[in-house]
KEKE-3310 file (N, C-alpha, C; in steps of 0.2 Angstrom, whole numbers, plus 5000, padded with zeros to 4 digits):
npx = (4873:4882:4893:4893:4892:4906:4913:4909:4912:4926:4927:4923:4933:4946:4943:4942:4956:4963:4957:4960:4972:4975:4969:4972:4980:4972:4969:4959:4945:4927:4911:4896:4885:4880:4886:4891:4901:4913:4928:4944:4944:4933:4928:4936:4938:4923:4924:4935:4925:4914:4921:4925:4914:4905:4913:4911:4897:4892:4879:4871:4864:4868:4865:4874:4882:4890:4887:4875:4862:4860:4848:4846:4842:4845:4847:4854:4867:4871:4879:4889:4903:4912:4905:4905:4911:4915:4919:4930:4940:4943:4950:4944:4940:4929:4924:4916:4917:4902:4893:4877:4867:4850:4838:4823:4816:4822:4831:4845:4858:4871:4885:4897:4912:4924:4939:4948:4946:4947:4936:4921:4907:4893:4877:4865:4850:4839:4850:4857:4868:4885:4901:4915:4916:4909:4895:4882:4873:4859:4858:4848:4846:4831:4825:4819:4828:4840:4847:4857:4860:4860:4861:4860:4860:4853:4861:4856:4849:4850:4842:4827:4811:4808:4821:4826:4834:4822:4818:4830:4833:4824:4827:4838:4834:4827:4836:4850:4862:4865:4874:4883:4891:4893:4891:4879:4879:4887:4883:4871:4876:4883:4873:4867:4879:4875:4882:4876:4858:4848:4844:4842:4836:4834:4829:4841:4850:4846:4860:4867:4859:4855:4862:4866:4855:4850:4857:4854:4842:4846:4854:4843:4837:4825:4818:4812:4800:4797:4784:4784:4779:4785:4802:4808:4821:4821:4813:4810:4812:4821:4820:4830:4831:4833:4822:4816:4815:4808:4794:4794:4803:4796:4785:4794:4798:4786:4782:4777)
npy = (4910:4912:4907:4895:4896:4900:4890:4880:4885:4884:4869:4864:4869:4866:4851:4852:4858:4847:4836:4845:4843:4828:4825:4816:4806:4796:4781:4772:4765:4764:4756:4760:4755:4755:4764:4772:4780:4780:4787:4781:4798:4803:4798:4802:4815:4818:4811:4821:4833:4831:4828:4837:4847:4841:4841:4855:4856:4847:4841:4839:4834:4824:4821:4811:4809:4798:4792:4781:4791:4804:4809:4820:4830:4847:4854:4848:4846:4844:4835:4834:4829:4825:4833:4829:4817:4808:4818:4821:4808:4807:4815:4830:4846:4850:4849:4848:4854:4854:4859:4861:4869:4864:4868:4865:4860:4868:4874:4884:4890:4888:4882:4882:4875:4877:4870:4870:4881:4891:4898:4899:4900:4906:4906:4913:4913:4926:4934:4937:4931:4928:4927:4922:4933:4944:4951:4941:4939:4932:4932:4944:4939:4937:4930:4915:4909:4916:4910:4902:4886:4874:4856:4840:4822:4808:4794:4781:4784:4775:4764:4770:4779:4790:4799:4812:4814:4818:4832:4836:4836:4845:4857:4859:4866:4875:4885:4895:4887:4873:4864:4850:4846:4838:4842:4847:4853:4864:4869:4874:4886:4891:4898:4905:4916:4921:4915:4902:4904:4896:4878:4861:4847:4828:4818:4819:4821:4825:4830:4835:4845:4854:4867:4872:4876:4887:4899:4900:4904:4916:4923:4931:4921:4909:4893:4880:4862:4852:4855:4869:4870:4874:4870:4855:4847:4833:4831:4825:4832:4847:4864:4878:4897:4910:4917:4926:4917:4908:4903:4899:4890:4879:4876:4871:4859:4853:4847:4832)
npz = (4879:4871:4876:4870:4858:4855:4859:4852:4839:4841:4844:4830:4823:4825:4824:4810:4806:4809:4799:4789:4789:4788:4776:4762:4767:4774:4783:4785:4778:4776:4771:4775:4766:4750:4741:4752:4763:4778:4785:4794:4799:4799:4809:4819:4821:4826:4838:4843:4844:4851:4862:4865:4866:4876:4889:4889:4891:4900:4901:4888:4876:4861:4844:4830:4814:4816:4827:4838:4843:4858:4864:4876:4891:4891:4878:4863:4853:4837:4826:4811:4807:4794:4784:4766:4765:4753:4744:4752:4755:4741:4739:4733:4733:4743:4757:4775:4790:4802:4814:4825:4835:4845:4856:4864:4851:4841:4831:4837:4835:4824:4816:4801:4795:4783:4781:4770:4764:4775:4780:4788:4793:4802:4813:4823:4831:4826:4827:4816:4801:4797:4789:4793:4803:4797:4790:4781:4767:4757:4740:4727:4716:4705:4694:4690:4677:4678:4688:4699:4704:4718:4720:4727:4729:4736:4746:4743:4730:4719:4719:4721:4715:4717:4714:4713:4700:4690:4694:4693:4682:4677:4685:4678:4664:4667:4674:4675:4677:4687:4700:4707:4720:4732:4744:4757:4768:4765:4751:4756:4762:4754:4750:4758:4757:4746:4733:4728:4722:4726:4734:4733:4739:4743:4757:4764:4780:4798:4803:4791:4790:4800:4806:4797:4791:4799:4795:4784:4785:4794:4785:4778:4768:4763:4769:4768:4766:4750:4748:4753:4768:4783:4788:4793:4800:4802:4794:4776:4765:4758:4753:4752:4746:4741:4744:4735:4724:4728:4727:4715:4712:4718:4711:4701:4709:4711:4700:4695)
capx = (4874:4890:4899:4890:4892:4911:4912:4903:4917:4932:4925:4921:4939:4950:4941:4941:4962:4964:4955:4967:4981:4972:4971:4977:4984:4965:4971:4955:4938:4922:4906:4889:4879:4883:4891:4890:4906:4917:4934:4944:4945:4924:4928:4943:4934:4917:4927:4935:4920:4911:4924:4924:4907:4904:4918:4910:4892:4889:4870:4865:4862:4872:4863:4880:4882:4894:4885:4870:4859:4859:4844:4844:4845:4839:4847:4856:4870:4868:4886:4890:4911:4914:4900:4907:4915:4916:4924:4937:4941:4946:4954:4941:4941:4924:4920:4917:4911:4894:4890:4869:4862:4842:4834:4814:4813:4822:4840:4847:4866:4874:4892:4901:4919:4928:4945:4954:4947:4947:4927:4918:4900:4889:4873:4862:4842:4838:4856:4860:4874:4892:4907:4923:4915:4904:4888:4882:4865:4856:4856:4844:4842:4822:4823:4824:4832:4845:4850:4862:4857:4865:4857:4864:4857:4852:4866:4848:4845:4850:4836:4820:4810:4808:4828:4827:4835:4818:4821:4838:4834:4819:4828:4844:4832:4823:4841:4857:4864:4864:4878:4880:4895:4895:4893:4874:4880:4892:4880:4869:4881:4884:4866:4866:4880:4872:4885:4869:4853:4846:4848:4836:4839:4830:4834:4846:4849:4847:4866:4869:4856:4854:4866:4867:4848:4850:4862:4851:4837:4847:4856:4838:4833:4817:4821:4805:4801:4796:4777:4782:4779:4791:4807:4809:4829:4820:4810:4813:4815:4823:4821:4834:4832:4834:4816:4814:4814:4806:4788:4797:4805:4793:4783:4797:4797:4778:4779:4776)
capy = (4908:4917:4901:4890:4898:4900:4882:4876:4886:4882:4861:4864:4874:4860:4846:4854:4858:4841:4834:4848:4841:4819:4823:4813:4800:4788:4774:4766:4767:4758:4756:4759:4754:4753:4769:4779:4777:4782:4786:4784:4805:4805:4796:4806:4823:4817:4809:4830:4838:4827:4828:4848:4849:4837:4845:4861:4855:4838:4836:4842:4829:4824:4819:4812:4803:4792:4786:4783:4798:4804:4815:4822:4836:4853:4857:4844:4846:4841:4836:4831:4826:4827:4832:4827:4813:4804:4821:4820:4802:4808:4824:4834:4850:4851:4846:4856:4852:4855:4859:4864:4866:4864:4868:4868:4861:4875:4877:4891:4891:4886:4883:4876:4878:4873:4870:4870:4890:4895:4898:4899:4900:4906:4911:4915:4916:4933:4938:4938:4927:4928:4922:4926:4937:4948:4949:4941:4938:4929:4933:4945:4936:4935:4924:4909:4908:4918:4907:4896:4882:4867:4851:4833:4815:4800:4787:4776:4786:4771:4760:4774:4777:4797:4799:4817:4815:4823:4838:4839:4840:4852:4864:4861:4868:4882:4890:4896:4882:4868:4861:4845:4849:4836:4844:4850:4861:4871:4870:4878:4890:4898:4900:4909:4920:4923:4912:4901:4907:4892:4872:4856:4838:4823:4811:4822:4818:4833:4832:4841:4852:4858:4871:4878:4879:4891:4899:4904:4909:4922:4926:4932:4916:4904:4886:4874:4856:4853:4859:4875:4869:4874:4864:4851:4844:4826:4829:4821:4835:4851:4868:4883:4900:4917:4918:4927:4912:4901:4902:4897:4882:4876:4875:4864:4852:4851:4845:4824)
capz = (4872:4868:4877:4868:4851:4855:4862:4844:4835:4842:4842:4822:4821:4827:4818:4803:4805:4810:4793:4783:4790:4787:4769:4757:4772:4777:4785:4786:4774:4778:4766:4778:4762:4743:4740:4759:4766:4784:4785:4802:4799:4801:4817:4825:4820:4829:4845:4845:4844:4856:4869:4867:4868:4882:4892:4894:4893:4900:4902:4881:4870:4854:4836:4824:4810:4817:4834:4842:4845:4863:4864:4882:4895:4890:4873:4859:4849:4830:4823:4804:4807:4792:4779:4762:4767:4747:4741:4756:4751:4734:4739:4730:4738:4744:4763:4781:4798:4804:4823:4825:4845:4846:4863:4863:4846:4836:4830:4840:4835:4817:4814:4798:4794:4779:4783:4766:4761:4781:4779:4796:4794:4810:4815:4830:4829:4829:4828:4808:4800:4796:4785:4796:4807:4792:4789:4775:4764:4751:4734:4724:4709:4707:4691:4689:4672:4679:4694:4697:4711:4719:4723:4728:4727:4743:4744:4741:4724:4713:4722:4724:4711:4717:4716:4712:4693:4687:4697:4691:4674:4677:4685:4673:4659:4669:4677:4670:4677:4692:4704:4712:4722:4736:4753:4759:4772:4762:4746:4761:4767:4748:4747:4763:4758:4739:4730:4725:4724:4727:4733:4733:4740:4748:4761:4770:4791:4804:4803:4788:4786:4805:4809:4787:4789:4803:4793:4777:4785:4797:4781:4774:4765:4766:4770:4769:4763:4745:4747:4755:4774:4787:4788:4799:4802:4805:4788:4770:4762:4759:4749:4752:4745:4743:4746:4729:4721:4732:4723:4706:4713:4722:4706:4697:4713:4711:4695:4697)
cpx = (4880:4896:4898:4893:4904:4915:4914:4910:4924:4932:4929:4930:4946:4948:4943:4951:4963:4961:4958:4971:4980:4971:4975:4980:4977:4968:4966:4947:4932:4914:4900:4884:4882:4886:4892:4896:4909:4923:4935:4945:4940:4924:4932:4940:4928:4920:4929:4931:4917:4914:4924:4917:4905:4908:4914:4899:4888:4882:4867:4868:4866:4869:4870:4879:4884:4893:4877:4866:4859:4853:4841:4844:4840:4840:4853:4858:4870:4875:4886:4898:4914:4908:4905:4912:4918:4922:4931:4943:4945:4950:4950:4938:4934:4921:4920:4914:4907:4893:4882:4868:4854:4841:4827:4815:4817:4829:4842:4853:4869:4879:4894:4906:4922:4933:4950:4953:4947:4940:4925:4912:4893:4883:4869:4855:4842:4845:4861:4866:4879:4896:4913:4921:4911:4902:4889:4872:4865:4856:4852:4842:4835:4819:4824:4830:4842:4848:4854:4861:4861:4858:4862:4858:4858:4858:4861:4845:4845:4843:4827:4821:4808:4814:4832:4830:4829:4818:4827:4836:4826:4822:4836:4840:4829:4828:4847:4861:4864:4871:4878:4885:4896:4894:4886:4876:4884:4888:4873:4870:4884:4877:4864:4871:4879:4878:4879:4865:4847:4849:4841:4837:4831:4834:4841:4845:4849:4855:4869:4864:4855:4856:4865:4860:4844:4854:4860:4846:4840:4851:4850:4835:4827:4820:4813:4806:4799:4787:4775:4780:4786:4796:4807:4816:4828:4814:4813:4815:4817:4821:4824:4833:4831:4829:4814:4812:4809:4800:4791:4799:4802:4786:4785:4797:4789:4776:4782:4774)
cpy = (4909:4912:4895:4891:4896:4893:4881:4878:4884:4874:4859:4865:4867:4856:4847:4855:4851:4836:4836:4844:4834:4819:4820:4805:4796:4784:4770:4768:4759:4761:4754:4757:4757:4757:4775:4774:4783:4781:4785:4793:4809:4804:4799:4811:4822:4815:4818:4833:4837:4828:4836:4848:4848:4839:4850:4862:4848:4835:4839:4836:4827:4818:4819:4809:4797:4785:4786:4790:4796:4812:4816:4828:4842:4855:4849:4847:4840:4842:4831:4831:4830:4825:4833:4823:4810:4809:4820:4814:4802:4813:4827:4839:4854:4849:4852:4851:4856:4855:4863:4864:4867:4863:4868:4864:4864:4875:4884:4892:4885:4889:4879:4879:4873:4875:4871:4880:4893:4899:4898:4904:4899:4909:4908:4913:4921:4937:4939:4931:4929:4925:4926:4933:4942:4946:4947:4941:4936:4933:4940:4945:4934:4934:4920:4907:4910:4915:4904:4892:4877:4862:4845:4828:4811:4795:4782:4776:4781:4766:4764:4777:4785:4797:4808:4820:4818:4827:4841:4842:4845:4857:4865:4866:4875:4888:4893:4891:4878:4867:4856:4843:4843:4836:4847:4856:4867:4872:4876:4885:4893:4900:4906:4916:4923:4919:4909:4902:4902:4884:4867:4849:4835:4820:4811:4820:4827:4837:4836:4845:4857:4864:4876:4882:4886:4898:4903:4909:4914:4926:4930:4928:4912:4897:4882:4868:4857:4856:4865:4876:4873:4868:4861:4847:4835:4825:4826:4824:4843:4858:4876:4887:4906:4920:4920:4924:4905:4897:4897:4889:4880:4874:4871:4859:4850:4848:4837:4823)
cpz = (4869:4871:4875:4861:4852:4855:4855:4840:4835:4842:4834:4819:4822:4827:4814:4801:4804:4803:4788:4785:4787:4780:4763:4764:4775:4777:4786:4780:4773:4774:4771:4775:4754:4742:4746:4763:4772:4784:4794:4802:4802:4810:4824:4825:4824:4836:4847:4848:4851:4862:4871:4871:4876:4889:4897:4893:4893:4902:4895:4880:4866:4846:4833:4821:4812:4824:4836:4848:4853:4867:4872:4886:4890:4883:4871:4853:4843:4828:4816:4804:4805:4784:4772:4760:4760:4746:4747:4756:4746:4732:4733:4735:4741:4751:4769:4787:4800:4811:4824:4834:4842:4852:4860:4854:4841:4837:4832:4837:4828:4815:4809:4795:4789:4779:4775:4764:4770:4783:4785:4794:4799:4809:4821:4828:4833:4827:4821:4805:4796:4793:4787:4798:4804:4789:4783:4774:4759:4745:4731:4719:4710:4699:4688:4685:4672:4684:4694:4705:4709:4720:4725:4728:4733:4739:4741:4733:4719:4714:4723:4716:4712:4720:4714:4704:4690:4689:4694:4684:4672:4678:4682:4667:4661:4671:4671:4672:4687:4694:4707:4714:4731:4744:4755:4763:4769:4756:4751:4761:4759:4748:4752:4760:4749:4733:4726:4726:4726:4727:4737:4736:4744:4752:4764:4779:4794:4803:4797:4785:4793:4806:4802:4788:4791:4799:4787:4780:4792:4792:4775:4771:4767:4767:4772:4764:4756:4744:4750:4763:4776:4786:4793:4799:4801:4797:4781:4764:4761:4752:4754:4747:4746:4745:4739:4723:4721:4728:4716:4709:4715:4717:4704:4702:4713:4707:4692:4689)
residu = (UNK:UNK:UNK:UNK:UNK:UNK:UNK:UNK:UNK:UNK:UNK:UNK:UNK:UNK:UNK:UNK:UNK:UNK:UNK:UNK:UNK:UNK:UNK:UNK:UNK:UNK:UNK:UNK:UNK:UNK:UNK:UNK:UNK:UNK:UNK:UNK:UNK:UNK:UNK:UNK:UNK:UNK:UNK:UNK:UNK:UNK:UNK:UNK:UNK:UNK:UNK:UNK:UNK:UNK:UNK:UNK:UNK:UNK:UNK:UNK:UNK:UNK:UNK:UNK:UNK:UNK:UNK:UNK:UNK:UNK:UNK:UNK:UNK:UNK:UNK:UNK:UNK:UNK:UNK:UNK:UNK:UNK:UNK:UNK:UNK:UNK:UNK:UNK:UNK:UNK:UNK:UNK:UNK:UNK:UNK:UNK:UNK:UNK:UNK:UNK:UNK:UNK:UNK:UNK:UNK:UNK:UNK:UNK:UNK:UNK:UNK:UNK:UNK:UNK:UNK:UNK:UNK:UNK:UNK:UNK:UNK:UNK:UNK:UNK:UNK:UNK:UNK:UNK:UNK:UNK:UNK:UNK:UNK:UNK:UNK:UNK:UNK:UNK:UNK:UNK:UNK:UNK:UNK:UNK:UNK:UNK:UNK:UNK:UNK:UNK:UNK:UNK:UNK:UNK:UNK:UNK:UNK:UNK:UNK:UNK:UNK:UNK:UNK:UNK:UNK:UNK:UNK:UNK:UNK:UNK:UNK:UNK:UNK:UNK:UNK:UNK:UNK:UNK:UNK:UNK:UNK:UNK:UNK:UNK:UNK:UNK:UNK:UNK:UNK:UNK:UNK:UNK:UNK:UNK:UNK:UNK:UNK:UNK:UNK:UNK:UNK:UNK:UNK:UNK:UNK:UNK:UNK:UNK:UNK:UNK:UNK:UNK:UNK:UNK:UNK:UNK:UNK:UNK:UNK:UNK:UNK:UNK:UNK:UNK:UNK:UNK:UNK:UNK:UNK:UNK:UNK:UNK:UNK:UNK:UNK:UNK:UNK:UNK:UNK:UNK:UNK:UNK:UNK:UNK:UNK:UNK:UNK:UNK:UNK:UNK:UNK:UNK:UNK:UNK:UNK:UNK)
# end
């Protein structure tokens, strides 16, 4: 696992350089659906990774945004390019890449690195998780009022009639204040290292939640759908938190 995990980071690492440096210079922007766009930067950072990956393990799998899933062999790597692709577009200094493995079912290995602050967010199962080599952990705000939580919104949310805008303004009224910061896996990955205490979405892909999700809950947090199940990467929705909180908000998303 330790050349898997190293692999995973040196991939995300030389992506993510490669994206500091693409800033501000996109030579190409393509619109997958009304507001859900791809640069060529998504696509040269995914072609890297893949080639790393693939390099030093060519019978696992690979889940990306940018290609047809290839779910094979004994374990499958979960890649997001480049998770915050609008903000990176606009030079708004909010994106990171995302690399997850799954064997058996089950995220074993979660890397995401933001290249503009030098960020590098890992975890193991079992093995705890890390910001630049040191431990971290969730939170210990245990009330809501005192929170401060992220969420984000479906490219679809103009058209869906559960577009999460009623959640927003539940839990703007219930916390000290909300976020909606553009990037899942890094809104993730402060929640892991107690930045936020909490973060909510719908109609996320495996690829930006696989690898963060791994990420909170070895950083001490809970991670389940909105009725408190287990999470599933392939589900529709998400809740992150410090666990302390978890009851409480699982309350405000309950409330239809």
């Amino acid at each position: 696992m330790d050349h898997e995990m190293n692999t995973a980071i040196a991939a995300a690492m030389e992506a993510g350089r490669m994206i500091k440096a693409s800033l501000g210079e996109i030579k190409e922007v393509e619109y997958k659906g009304r507001i859900n766009i791809v640069t060529d930067v998504d696509k040269r950072s995914e072609a890297m990774i893949i080639k790393a990956l693939g390099r030093e393990f060519p019978d696992y799998g690979f889940i990306s945004e940018e290609r047809p899933p290839e779910d094979r062999g004994p374990a499958c790597w979960i890649i997001d390019p480049l998770d915050g692709t609008t903000n990176f577009s606009r030079g708004f200094p909010f994106f990171a890449v995302s690399i997850g493995l799954v064997r058996d079912g089950q995220v074993e290995i979660g890397v995401v690195f933001d290249p503009l602050r030098e960020e590098l967010f890992t975890a193991r199962a079992g093995r705890g998780a890390f910001l630049n080599s040191q431990p971290i952990k969730v939170s210990a705000v245990d009330e809501l009022e005192k929170s401060f939580l992220s969420t984000g919104f479906s490219y679809k949310f103009k058209e869906q009639k559960k577009n999460n805008l009623d959640n927003f303004s539940r839990f703007m009224m219930a916390s000290m204040a909300v976020r909606r910061a553009g990037s899942a896996c890094l809104d993730l990955c402060y929640v892991a290292c107690g930045r936020f205490d909490g973060f909510w979405e719908l109609d996320l892909f495996p690829w930006d939640t696989a690898a963060a999700m791994r990420i909170v809950s070895e950083a001490g947090g809970r991670v389940s759908d909105f009725r408190g199940e287990p999470f599933d990467i392939f589900g529709n929705s998400i809740l992150a938190s410090n666990k302390l909180l978890h009851a409480d908000m699982l309350e405000i998303l309950g409330e239809e």
